[in-house]
Structure formats: structure tokens, C-alpha cells
TIMARBA-630468 format. One record per atom (N, C-alpha, C, O): x, y negated, z negated. Coordinates in steps of 0.02 Angstrom, whole numbers, padded with zeros to 5 digits, always signed. Layout:
N
XYZ...
This chain:
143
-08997+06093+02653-08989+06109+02583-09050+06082+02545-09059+06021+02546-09097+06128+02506-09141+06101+02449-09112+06061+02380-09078+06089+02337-09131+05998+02377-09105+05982+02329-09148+05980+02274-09206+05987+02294-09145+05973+02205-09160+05988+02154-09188+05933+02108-09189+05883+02144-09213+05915+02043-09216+05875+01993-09192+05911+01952-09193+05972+01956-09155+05866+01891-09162+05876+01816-09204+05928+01784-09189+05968+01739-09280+05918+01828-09319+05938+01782-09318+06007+01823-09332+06057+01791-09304+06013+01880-09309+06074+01909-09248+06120+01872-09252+06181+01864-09204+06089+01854-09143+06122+01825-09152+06167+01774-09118+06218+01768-09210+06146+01726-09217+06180+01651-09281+06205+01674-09330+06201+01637-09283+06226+01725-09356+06266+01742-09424+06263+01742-09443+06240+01688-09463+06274+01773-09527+06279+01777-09566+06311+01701-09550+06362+01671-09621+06264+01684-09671+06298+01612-09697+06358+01666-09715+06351+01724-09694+06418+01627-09701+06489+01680-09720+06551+01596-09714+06540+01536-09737+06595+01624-09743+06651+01592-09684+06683+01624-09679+06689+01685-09639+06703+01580-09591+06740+01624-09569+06801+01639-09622+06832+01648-09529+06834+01647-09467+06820+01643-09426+06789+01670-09390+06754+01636-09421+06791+01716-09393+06750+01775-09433+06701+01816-09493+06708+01830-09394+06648+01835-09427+06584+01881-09423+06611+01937-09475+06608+01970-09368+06645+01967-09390+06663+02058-09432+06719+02065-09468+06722+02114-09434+06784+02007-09471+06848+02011-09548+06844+02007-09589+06880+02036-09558+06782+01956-09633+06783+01930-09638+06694+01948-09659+06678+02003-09624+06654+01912-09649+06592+01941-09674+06583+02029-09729+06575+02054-09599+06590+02063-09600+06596+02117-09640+06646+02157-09665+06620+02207-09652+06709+02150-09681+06740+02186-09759+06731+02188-09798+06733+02236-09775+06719+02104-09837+06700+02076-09868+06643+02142-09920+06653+02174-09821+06581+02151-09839+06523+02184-09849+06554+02268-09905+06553+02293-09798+06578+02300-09823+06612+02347-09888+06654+02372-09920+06647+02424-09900+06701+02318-09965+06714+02336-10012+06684+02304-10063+06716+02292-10007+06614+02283-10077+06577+02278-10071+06559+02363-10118+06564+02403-10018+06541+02375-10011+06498+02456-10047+06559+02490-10096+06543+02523-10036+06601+02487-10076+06653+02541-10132+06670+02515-10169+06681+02563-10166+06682+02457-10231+06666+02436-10272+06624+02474-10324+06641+02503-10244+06560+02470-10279+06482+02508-10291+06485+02599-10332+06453+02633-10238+06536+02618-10253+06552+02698-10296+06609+02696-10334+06607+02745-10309+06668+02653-10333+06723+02649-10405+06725+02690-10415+06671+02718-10459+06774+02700-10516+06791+02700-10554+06771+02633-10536+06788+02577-10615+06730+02648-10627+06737+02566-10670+06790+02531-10694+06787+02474-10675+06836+02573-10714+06927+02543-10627+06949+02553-10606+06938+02610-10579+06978+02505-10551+07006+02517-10542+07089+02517-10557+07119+02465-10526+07114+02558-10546+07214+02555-10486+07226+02505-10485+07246+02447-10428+07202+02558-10371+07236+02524-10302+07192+02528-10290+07155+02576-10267+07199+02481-10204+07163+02508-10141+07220+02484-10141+07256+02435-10085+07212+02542-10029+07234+02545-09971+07167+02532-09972+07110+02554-09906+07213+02473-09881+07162+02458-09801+07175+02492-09781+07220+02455-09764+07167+02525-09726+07199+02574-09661+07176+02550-09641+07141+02597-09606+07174+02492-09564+07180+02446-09496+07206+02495-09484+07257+02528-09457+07136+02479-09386+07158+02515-09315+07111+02482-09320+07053+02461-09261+07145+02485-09210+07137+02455-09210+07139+02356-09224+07191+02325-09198+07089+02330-09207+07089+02270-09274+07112+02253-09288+07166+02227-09323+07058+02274-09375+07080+02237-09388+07192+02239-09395+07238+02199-09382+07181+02318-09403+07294+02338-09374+07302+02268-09408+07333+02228-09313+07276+02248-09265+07333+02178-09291+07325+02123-09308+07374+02089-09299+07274+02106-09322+07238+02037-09393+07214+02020-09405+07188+01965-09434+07220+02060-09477+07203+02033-09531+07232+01995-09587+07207+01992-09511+07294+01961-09552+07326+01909-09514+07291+01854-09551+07262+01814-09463+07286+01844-09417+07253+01795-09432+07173+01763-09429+07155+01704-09442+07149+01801-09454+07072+01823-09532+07046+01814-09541+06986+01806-09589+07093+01814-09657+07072+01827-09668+07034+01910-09697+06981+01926-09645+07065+01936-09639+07031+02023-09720+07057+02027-09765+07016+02040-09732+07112+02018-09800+07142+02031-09846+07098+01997-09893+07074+02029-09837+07082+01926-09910+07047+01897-09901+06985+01922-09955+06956+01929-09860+06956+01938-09857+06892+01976-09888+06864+02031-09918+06810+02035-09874+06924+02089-09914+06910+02149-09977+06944+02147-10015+06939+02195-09991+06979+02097-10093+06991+02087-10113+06920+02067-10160+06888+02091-10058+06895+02004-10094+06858+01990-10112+06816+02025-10173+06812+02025-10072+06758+02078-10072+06738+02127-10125+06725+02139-10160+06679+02118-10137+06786+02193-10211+06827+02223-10263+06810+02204-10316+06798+02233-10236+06807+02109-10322+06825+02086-10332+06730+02067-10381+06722+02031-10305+06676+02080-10283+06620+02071-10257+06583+02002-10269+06524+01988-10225+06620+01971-10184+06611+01904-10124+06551+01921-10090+06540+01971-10128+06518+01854-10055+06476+01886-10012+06504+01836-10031+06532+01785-09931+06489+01861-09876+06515+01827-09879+06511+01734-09852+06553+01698-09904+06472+01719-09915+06437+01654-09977+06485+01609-09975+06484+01547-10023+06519+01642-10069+06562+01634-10053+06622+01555-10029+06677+01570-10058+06618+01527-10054+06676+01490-10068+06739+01523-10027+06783+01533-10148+06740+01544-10152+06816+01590-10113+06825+01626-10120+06880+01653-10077+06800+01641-10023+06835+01703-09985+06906+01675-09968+06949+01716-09973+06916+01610-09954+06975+01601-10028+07018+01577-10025+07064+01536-10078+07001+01601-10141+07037+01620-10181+07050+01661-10242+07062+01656-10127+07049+01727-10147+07048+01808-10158+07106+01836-10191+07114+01886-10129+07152+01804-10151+07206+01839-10242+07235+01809-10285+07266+01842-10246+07210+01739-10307+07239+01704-10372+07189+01740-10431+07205+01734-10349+07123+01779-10395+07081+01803-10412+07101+01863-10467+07100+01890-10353+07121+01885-10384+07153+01973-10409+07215+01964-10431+07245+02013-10410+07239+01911-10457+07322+01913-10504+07284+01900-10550+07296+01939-10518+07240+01863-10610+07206+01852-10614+07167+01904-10670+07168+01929-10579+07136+01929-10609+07104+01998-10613+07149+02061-10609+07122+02116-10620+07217+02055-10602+07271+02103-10568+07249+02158-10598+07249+02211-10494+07225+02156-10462+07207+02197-10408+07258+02208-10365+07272+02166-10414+07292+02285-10369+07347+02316-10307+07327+02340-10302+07293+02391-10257+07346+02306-10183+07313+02319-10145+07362+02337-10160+07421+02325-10090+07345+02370-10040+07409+02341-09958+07367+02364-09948+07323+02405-09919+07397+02326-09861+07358+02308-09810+07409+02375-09805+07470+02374-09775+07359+02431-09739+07418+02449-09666+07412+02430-09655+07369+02388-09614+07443+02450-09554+07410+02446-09521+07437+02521-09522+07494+02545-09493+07376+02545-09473+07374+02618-09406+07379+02614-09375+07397+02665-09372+07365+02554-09278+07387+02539-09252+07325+02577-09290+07276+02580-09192+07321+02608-09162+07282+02624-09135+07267+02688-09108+07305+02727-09146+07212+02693-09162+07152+02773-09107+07103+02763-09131+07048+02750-09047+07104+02765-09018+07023+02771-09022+06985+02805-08990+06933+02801-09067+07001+02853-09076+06921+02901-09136+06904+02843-09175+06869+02876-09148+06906+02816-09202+06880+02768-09174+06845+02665-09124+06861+02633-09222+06806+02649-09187+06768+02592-09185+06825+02534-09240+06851+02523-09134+06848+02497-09127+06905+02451-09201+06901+02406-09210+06958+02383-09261+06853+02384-09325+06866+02365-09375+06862+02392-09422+06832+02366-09379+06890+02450-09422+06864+02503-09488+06937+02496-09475+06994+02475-09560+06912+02521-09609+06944+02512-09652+06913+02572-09655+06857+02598-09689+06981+02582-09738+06972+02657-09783+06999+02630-09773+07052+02600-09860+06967+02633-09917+06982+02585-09964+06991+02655-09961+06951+02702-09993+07031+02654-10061+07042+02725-10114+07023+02686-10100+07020+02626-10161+07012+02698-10213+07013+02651-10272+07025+02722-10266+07003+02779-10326+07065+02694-10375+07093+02736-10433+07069+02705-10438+07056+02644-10494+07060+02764-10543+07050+02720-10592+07067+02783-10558+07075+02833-10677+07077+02795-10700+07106+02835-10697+07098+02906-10661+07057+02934-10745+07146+02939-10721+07150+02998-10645+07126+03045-10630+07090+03093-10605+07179+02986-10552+07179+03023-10506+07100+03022-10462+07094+03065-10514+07056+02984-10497+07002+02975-10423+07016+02937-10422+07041+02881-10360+06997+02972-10287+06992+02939-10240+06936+02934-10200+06917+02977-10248+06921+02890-10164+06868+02878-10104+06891+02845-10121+06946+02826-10061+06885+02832-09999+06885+02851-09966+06810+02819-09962+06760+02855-09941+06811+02744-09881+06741+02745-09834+06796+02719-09841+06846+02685-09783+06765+02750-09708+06782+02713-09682+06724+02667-09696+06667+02684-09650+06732+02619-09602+06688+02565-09565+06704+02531-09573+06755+02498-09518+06672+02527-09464+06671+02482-09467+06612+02406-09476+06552+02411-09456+06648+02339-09438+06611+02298-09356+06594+02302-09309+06633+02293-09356+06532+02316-09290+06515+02313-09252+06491+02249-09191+06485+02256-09271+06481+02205-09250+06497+02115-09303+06422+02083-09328+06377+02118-09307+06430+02014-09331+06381+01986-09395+06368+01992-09428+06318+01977-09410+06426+02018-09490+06429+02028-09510+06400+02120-09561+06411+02153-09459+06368+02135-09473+06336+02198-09476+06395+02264-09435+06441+02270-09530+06383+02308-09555+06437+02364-09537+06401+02422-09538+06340+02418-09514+06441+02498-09527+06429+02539-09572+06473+02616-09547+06506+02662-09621+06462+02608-09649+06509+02665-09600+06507+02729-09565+06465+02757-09609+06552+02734-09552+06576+02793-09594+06596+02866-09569+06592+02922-09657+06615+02854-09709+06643+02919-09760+06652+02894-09774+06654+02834-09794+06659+02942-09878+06639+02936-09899+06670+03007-09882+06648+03062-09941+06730+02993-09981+06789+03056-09900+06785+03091-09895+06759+03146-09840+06810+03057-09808+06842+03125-09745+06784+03139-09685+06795+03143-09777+06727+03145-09724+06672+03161-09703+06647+03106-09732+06637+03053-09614+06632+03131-09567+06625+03090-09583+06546+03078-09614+06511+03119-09559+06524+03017-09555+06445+03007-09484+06417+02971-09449+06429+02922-09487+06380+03020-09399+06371+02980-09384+06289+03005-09331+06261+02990
């Protein structure tokens, strides 16, 4: 069981709407940013359970560009992530993978490419309150 603070209770300082849609996902793909290629070509954002449904609703999308592009949750631009990765010519594309229950209902698998054929791979889950847990890394599960 994850346990919590006080301060985790009344939430994370975030641009929001939500702490698990945008805080959380936001924090995840900084974590896969930091393993990434550092020329990146392209990244795939691989969307399952809640997030696949909701996350046009939610800003799940400007969250994990922002991520990417290394914004923290607190950022104002974050609801200007998509206009930053067209100026940082950064090739994305959002998929939605629908629904997996062996997996955490906000869970996301980010590839990120960068030359000669160079791929990573983290998976994560926002587990609420802004708090993340990577779940895999190239393939392997972590638990």
C-alpha cells in the first residue's frame, strides 16, 4: 500500500485539471525524457484504460508533451504544449490502446526514438495526487 501525507492529500501545485491526468502523467514523461535519446526523432505515447478515454478531456496530451519537452507540473506553458512541440519540431503521436486490466486504470507506455534506430520504452502509471509509478522500462516489468 502507498501511503500518503497531509500535504499529498490537498494536492500537488499543478496546472490542471486533474492531479493523476496532467500532474501525474506530466511527471512520467519527464521520467522517460531523462532515460530518452538526447536527439529525439519521434515519440509515441501508448494510452490505456482511463487515460485511452479521457484524455482529450483531461489535457493527458499537453501533459505528456509537456513532460517531453521538460516542463514541470507548476509550469504555466503546459496548456501550451502542443504550440511548443510544433516549435521544437517534435514528432509525436498520441495512440489509444483502450483497455488492459492487468494494468493500473492510468497507465501510459511512452517509446521515444532518437537516431540510428535508438528506442526506449517506460511505462507508468499516475496513481492519484500527482504521485507516479513506473511500471517498465525497454519491455521489463517493475514491480
Amino acid at each position: 500500500m502507498i501511503s500518503m501525507s497531509a500535504f499529498e492529500v490537498l494536492g500537488p501545485i499543478m496546472v490542471g485539471p486533474s492531479s493523476s491526468h496532467t500532474a501525474g502523467a506530466l511527471r512520467i514523461a519527464l521520467v522517460a525524457r531523462s532515460l530518452a535519446p538526447k536527439q529525439l526523432e519521434r515519440v509515441e505515447f501508448w494510452l490505456y484504460n482511463s487515460f485511452s478515454h479521457t484524455h482529450l478531456g483531461h489535457g493527458t496530451d499537453y501533459a505528456l508533451i509537456a513532460g517531453i519537452l521538460g516542463l514541470a507540473p507548476d509550469d504555466t506553458r503546459v496548456r501550451e504544449a502542443l504550440t511548443l512541440a510544433e516549435e521544437a519540431h517534435l514528432n509525436y503521436s498520441v495512440i489509444e490502446k483502450g483497455d488492459d486490466e492487468t494494468l493500473h486504470p492510468n497507465t501510459v507506455e511512452i517509446h521515444l526514438y532518437g537516431a540510428d534506430n535508438v528506442h526506449v520504452s517506460v511505462m507508468g502509471e499516475s496513481v492519484g495526487g500527482g504521485r507516479i509509478r513506473i511500471s517498465g522500462v525497454n519491455g521489463v516489468r517493475i514491480r
